[in-house]
N, C-alpha and C positions, 0 to 999 in steps of 0.2 A: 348769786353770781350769774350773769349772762355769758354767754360766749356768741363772738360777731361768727355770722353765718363765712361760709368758704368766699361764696360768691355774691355780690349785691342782690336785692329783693330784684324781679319784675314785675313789669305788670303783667298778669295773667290774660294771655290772648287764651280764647275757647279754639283747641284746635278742631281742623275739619280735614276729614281724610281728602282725599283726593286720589285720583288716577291718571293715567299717561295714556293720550291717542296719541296715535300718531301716523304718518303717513309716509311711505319712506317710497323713493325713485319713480316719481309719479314724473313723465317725460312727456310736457307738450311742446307742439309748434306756436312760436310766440313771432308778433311782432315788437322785436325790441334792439334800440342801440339808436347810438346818435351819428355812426358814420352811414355815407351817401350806400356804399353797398348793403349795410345794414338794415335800410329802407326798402331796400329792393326785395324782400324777401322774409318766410319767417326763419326763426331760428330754433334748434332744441334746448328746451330747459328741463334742467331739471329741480326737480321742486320737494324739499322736504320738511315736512313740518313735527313740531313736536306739542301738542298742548296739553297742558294740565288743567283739570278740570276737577270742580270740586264735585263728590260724591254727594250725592241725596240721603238725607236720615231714612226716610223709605227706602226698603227692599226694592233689588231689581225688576222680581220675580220674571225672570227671562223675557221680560217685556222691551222691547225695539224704543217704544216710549218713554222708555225709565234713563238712557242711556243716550249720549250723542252720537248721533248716526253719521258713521263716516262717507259714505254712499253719498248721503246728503252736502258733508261735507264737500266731499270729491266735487261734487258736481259744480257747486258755486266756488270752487277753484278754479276749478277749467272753463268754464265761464267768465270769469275774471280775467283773468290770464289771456287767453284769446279774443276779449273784444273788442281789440283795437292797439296801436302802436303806443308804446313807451320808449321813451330815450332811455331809461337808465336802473338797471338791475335792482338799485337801492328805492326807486319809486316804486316800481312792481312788488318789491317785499313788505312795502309799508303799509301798500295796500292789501296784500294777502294777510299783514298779522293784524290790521282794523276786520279784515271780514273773520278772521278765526275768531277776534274777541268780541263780535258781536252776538257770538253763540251762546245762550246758555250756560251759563255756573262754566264759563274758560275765564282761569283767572292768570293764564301765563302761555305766552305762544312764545315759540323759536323757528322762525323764517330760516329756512335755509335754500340759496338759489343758485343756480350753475349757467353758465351757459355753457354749450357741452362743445360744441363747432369751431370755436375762434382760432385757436392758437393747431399747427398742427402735434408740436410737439410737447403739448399740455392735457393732462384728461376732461379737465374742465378751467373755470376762469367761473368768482364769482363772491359772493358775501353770505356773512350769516348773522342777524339780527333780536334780539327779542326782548319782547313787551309785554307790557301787566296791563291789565285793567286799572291799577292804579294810573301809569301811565297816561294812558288814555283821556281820563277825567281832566288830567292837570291841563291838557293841553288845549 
């Protein structure tokens, strides 16, 4: 006599741990927006991101190498961000979750953008977006 299992068979994915960077209230001067004052000038964003990143079967051993360096990260953020004008908050996020996922073992990023200045009686105005590395390929 058999008895059927509670819940259907799957197929067996090998899991892989993974970890969370992430970067929270990182605030530049951006040129970005599509109205005429908006050109005129930069504005404050603010920028948060969340990636998950899968873990190495090797040991860290406290090694800066072993591990995605946020520093690094940072840097080709704000880089991005300030090189130049963008009309529209959801181009600039599309572009920050392509440069996260071109990092190393990131297999899932969350854009999150603000513009902080727009509105006076709003704390921010803005989107929040996110992408896989699956994503990515298909497109």
């Amino acid at each position: 006599m058999s008895v059927e299992p509670l819940h259907p068979a799957t197929r067996h994915m090998p899991d892989r741990t993974t970890r969370l960077v992430f970067v929270r209230d990182l605030v530049l001067d951006c040129l970005i927006g599509v109205h005429r004052h908006e050109r005129d000038g930069s504005q404050r964003v603010r920028i948060n991101l969340d990636l998950t990143v899968f873990e190495s079967a090797d040991p860290i051993e406290d090694r800066l190498s072993n591990v995605l360096c946020y520093e690094g990260l940072i840097l080709k953020v704000r880089r991005l961000a300030t090189s130049g004008h963008v009309n529209l908050v959801e181009t600039l996020a599309e572009r920050l979750a392509e440069l996260c996922l071109s990092e190393p073992d990131v297999s899932i990023v969350k854009v999150r953008l603000e513009k902080l200045d727009v509105f006076a009686d709003a704390a921010s105005v803005g989107i929040e977006i996110r992408r896989s590395n699956d994503q990515v390929a298909e497109e």
